[in-house]
Biotite code that builds the C-alpha atoms (Angstrom):
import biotite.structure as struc

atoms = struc.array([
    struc.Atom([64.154, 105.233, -71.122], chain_id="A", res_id=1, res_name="UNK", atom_name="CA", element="C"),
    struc.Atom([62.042, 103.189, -73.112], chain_id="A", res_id=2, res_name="UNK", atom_name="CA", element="C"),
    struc.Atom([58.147, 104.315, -74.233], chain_id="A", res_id=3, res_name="UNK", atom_name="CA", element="C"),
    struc.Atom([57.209, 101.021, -75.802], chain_id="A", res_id=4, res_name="UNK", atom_name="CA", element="C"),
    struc.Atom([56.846, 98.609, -73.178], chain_id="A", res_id=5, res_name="UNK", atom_name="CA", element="C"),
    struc.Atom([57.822, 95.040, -74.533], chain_id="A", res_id=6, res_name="UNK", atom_name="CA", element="C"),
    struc.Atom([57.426, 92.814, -71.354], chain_id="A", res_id=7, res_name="UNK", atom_name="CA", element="C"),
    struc.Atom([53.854, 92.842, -70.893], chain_id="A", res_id=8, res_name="UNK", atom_name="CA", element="C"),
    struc.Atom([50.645, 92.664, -73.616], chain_id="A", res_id=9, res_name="UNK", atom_name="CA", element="C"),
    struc.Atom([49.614, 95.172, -75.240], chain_id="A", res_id=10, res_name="UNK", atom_name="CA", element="C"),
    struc.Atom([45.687, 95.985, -74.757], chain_id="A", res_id=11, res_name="UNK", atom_name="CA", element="C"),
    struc.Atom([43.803, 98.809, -75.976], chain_id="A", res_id=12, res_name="UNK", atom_name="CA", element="C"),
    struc.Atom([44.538, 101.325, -73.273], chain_id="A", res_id=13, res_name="UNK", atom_name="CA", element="C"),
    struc.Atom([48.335, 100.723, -73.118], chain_id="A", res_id=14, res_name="UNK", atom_name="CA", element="C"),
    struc.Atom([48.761, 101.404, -77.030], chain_id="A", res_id=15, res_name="UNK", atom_name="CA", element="C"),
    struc.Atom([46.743, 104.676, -76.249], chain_id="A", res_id=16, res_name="UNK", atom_name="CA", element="C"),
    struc.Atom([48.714, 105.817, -73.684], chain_id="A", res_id=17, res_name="UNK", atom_name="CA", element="C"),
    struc.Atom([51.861, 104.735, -75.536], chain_id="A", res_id=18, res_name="UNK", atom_name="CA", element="C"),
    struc.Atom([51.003, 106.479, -78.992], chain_id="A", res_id=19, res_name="UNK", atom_name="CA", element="C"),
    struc.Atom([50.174, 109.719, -76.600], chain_id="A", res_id=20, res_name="UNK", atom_name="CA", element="C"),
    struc.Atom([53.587, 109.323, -75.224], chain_id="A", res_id=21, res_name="UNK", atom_name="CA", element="C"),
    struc.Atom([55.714, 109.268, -78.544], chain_id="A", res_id=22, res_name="UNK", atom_name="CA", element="C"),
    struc.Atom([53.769, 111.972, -78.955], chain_id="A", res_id=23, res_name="UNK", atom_name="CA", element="C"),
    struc.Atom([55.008, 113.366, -76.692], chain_id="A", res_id=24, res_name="UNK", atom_name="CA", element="C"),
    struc.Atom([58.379, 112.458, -76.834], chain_id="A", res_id=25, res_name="UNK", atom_name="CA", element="C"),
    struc.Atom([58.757, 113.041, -80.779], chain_id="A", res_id=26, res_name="UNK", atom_name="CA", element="C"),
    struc.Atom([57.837, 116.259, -81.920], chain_id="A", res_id=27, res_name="UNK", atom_name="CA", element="C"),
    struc.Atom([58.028, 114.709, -85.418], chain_id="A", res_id=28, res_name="UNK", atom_name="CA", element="C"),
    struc.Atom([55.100, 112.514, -84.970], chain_id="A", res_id=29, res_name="UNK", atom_name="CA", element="C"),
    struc.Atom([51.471, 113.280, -84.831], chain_id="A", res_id=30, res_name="UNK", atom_name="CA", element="C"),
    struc.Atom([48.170, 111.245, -83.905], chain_id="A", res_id=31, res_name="UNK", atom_name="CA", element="C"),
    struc.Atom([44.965, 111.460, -85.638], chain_id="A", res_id=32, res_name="UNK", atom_name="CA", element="C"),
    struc.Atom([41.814, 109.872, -84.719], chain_id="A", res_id=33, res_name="UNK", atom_name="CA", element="C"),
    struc.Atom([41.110, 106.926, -87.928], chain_id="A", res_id=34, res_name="UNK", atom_name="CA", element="C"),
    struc.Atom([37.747, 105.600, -86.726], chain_id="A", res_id=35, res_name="UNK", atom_name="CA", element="C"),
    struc.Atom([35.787, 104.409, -83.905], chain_id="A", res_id=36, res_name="UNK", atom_name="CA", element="C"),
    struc.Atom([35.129, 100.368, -83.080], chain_id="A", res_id=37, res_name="UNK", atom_name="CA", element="C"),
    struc.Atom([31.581, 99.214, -82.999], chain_id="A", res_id=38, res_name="UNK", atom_name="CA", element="C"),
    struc.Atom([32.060, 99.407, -79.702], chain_id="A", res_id=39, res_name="UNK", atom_name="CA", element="C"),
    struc.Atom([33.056, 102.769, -79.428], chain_id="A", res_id=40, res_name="UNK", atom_name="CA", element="C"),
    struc.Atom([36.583, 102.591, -78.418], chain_id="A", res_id=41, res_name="UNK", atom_name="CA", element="C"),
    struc.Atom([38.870, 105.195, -80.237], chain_id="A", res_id=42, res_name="UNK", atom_name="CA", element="C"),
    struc.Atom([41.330, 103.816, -83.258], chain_id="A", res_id=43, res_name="UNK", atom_name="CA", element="C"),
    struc.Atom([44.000, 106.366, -83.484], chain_id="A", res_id=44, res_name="UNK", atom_name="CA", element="C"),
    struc.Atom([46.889, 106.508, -86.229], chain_id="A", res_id=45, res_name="UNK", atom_name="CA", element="C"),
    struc.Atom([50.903, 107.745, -85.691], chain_id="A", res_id=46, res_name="UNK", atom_name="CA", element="C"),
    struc.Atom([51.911, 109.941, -88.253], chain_id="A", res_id=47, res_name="UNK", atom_name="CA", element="C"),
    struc.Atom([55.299, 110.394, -89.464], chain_id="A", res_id=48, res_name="UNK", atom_name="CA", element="C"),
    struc.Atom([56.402, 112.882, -91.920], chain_id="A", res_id=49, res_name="UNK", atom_name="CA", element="C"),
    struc.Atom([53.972, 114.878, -94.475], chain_id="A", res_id=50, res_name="UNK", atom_name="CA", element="C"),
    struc.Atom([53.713, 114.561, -98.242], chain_id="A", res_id=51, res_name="UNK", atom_name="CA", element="C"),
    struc.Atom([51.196, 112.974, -101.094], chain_id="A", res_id=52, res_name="UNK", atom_name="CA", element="C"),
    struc.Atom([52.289, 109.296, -100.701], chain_id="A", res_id=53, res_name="UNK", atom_name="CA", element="C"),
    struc.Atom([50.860, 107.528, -97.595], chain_id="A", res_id=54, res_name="UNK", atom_name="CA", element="C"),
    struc.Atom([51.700, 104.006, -96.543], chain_id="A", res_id=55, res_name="UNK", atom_name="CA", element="C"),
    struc.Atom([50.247, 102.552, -93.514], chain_id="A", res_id=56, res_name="UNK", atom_name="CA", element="C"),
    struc.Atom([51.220, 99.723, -91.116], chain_id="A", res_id=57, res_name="UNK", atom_name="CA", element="C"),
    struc.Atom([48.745, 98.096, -89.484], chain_id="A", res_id=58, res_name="UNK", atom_name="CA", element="C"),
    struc.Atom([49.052, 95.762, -86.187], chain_id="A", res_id=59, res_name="UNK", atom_name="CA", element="C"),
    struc.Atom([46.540, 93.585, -84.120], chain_id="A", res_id=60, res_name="UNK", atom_name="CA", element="C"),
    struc.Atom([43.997, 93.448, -86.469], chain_id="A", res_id=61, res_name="UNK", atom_name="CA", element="C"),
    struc.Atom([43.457, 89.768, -85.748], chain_id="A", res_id=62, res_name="UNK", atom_name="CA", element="C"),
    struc.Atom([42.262, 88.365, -82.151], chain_id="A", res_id=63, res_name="UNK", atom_name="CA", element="C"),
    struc.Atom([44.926, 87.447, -80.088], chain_id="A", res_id=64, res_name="UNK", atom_name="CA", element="C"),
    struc.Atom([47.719, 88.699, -82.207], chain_id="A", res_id=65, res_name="UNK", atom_name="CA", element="C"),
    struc.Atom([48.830, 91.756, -79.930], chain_id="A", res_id=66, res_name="UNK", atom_name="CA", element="C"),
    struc.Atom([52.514, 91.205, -80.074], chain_id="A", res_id=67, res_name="UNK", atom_name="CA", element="C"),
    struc.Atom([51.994, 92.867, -83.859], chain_id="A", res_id=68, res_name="UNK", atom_name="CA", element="C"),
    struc.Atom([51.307, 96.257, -81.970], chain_id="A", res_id=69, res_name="UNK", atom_name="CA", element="C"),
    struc.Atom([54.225, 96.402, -79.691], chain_id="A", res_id=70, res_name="UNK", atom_name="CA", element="C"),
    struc.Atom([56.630, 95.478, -82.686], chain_id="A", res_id=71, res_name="UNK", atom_name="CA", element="C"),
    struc.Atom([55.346, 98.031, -84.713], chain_id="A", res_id=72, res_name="UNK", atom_name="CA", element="C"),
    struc.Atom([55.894, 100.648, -82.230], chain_id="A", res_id=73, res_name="UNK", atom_name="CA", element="C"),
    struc.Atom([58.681, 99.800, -81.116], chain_id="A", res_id=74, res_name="UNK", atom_name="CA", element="C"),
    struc.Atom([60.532, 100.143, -84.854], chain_id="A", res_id=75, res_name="UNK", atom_name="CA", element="C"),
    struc.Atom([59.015, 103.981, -84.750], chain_id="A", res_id=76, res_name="UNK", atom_name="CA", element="C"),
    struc.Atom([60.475, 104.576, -81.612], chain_id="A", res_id=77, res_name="UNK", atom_name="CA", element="C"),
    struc.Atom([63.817, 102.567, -82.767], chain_id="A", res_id=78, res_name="UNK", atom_name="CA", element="C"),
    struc.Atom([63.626, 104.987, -86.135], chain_id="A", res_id=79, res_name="UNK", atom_name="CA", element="C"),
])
């Protein structure tokens, strides 16, 4: 069964609960905490893997751009 959930738009809470799940479901990946909004909500990172070179993704980062989030996740839970 599918984590990522495609059909409906992705809002802050959802890609919470989502990253928690692959979690979850991947004992590969990790989550750290990046930063906090000015707002206070919680900006948390997937980690994949472990070495000196880091690359990061980044999704949604614009306003009203959320499909970028659910594709992203989506290709780690594909991979």
């Amino acid at each position: 069964m599918a984590i990522v959930k495609t059909d409906v738009p992705m809002t802050a809470q959802l890609c919470g609960q989502t990253i928690l799940e692959l979690v979850k479901a991947y004992p590969f990946l990790r989550t750290e905490l990046l930063t906090e909004t000015a707002f206070g909500r919680k900006i948390r990172t997937l980690v994949l893997g472990r070495g000196n070179r880091k690359v990061i993704y980044t999704a949604a980062h614009h306003a009203n751009e959320w499909i970028t989030t659910p594709l992203l996740l989506k290709f780690l839970e594909e991979l």
